[in-house]
C-alpha positions in Angstrom: 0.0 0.0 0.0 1.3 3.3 -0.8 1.6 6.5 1.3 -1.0 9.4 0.7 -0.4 11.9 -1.7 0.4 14.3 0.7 2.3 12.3 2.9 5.2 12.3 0.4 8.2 14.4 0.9 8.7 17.3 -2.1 11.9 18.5 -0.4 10.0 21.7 -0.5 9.4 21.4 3.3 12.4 21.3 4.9 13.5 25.0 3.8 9.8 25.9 4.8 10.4 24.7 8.0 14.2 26.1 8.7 12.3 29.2 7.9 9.4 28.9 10.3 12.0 27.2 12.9 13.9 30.5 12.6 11.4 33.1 12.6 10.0 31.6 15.6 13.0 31.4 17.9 13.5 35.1 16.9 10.4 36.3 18.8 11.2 33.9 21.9 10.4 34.8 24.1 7.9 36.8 22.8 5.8 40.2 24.2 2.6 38.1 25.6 4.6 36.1 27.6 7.0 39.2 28.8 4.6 41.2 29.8 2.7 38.3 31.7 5.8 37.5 33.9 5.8 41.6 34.5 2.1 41.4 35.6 1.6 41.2 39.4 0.9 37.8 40.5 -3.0 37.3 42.5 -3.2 37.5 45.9 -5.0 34.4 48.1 -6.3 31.5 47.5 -9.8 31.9 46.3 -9.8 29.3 43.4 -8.3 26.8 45.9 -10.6 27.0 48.4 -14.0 27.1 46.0 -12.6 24.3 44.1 -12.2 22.1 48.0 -15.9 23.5 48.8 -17.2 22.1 45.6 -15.4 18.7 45.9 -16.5 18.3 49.9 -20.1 19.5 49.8 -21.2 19.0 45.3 -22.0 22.5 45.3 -20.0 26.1 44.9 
């Protein structure tokens, strides 16, 4: 049995990919993730202790 038609290898994709390979580790790290490591962190423990209430009692 053969392989699909577009499983076969043109050659064409391994310069694609250098190309997306390189263009990505130019913006690493990139803004988004910057600015959320900038961003003050949440205070407490709210999430922790509604998640715990739901599991004990079945209800928030």
């Amino acid at each position: 049995m053969s392989k699909h038609p577009l499983d076969h290898d043109r050659g064409e994709s391994k310069g694609r990919m250098a190309k997306f390979t390189a263009a990505e580790k130019a913006e690493m790290p990139s803004n988004a993730s910057k600015d959320l490591q900038k961003r003050a962190r949440t205070q407490g423990d709210g999430k922790l202790k509604a998640y715990t209430k739901i599991e004990k009692t079945g209800t928030a």
